[in-house]
N, C-alpha and C positions, 0 to 999 in steps of 0.2 A: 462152791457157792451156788450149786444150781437152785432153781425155784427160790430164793433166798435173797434179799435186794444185799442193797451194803450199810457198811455201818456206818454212822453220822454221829460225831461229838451235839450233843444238846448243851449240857453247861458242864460247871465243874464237875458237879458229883452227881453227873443224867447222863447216861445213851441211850442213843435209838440203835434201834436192830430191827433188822426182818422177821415180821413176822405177822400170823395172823389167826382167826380164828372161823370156823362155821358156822358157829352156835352163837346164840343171842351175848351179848355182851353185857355185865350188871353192873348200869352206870352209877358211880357211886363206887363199887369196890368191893358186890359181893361173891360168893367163891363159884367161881363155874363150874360147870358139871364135867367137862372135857376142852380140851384145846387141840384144836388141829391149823399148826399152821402152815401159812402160805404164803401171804403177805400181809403189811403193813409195819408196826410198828410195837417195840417192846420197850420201855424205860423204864432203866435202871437206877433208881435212888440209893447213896448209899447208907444210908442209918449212922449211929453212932458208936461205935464198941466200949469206945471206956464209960458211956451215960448208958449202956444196956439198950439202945435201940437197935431193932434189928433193920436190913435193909429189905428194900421189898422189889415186885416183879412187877411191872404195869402193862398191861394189853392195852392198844389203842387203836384202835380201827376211822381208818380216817374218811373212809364211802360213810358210817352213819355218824360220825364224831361222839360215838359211843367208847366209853374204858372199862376196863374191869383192871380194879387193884390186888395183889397177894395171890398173884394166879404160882407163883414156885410154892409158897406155900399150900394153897389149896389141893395143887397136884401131888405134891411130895409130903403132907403133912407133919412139917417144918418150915423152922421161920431158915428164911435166907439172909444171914447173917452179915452185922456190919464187921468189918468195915470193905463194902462192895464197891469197885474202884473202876473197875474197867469189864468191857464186855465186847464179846465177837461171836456173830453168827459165820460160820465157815462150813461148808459141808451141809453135811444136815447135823450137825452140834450146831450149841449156843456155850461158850465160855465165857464163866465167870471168875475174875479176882477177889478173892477175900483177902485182904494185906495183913489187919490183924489176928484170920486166923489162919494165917501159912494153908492157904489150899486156894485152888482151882476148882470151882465147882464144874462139872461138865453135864449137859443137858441134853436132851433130843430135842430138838429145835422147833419141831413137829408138834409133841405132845408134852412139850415141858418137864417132862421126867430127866428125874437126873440118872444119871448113869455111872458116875465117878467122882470121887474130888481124890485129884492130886496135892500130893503133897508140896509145899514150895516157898522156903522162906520169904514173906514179906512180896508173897505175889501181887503185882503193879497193875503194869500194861501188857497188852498184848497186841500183838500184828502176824500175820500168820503170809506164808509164800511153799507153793507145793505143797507136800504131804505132812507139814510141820506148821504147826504153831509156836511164836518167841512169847516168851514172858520176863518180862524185869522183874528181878529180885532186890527192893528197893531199901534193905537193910542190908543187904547180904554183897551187892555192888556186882552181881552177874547179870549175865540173860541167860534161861535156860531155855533149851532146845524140842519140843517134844509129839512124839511120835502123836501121829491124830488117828490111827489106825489100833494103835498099843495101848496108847496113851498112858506111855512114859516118859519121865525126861529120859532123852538118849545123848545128851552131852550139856555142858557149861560151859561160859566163856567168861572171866575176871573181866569188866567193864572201869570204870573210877565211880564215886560215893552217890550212892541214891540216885540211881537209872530210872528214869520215868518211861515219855511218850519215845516211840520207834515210828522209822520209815524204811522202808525197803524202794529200792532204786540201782538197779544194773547188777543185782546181784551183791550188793552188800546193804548191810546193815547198818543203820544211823543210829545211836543209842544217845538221849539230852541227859548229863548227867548234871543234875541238880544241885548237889550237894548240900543238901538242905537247907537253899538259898543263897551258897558261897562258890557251887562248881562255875565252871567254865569252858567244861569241853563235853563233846561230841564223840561219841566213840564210832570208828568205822570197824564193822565186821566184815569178813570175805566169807560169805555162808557156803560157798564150796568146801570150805577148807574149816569152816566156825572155829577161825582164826582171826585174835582182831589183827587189825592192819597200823592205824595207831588213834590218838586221840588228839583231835583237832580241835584248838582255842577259840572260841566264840564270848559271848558276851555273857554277863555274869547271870546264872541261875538257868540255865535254859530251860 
């Protein structure tokens, strides 16, 4: 996470991420010429998939309270596709969830180029510890495990139904499983071992 702030929930379907640019910003939402970041802030909307909206990238620089809109596409010239769910700045990547279309876009954090999409049924959330980023698989009822260096999945772990938001805490893994709106537990993983340990009852929907 060097040179990189952290990442902050905005609302349901916004995050902020680190980041920033050098170059004048086109208030309003027109395409920059280059992006170099550093700091500030990046949100993430995420479009609609089954209504054909695409989701988009937002630079926000909060020294001029200047934005520039569509900078993934500007950079990669492609729209960044809904349905865009969650987002992590780690390293010098930015990750991105696409849920309905099973991939992980993966960025340079720096220059907004993407560099990869992983493959990953009904990719969620993401929370990332060491040299590995987790992602929920939120039809598919895993978390998958994966290499930030490779960036592969290098393992899976069976969760219960529609795994959303994660925490990491002492070495294991919290997973809210939703159930889409009926679950009730919590799944603890031992990320040593990306072994879960069991599934803890909490209150309905977490």
């Amino acid at each position: 996470m060097k040179n990189i702030c952290k990442l902050a929930l905005m609302a349901v379907c916004a995050i902020c991420l680190a980041a920033c640019s050098d170059n004048d910003s086109n208030n309003g939402g027109g395409e920059p010429d280059a992006i170099i970041a550093k700091s500030g802030v990046f949100i993430l909307s995420e479009g609609n998939f089954y209504s054909g909206v695409n989701g988009d990238l937002t630079y926000y620089n909060p020294e001029d309270t200047e934005y520039t809109n569509g900078v993934f596409a500007a950079v990669n010239n492609r729209a960044l596709s809904g349905t865009a769910n969650d987002g992590l700045v780690y390293g010098t990547k930015l990750y991105i969830t696409n849920t309905d279309e099973n991939v992980i876009e993966v960025v340079n954090a720096h220059t907004i180029k993407s560099i990869k999409q992983i493959e990953l049924n009904s990719a969620r959330c993401i929370v990332a510890d060491g040299k590995y980023i987790y992602v929920t698989s939120f039809y598919g009822g895993e978390v998958a495990k994966i290499d930030t260096t490779s960036l592969e999945v290098v393992a899976k772990v069976k969760v219960e139904a529609n795994p959303e938001g994660m925490a990491i805490l002492d070495g294991k893994l919290y997973v809210a499983n939703s159930g889409y709106g009926i679950g009730n537990t919590v799944s603890k993983i031992d990320l040593a071992k990306f072994q879960l340990e069991e599934n803890i009852t909490v209150a309905t929907n977490p």
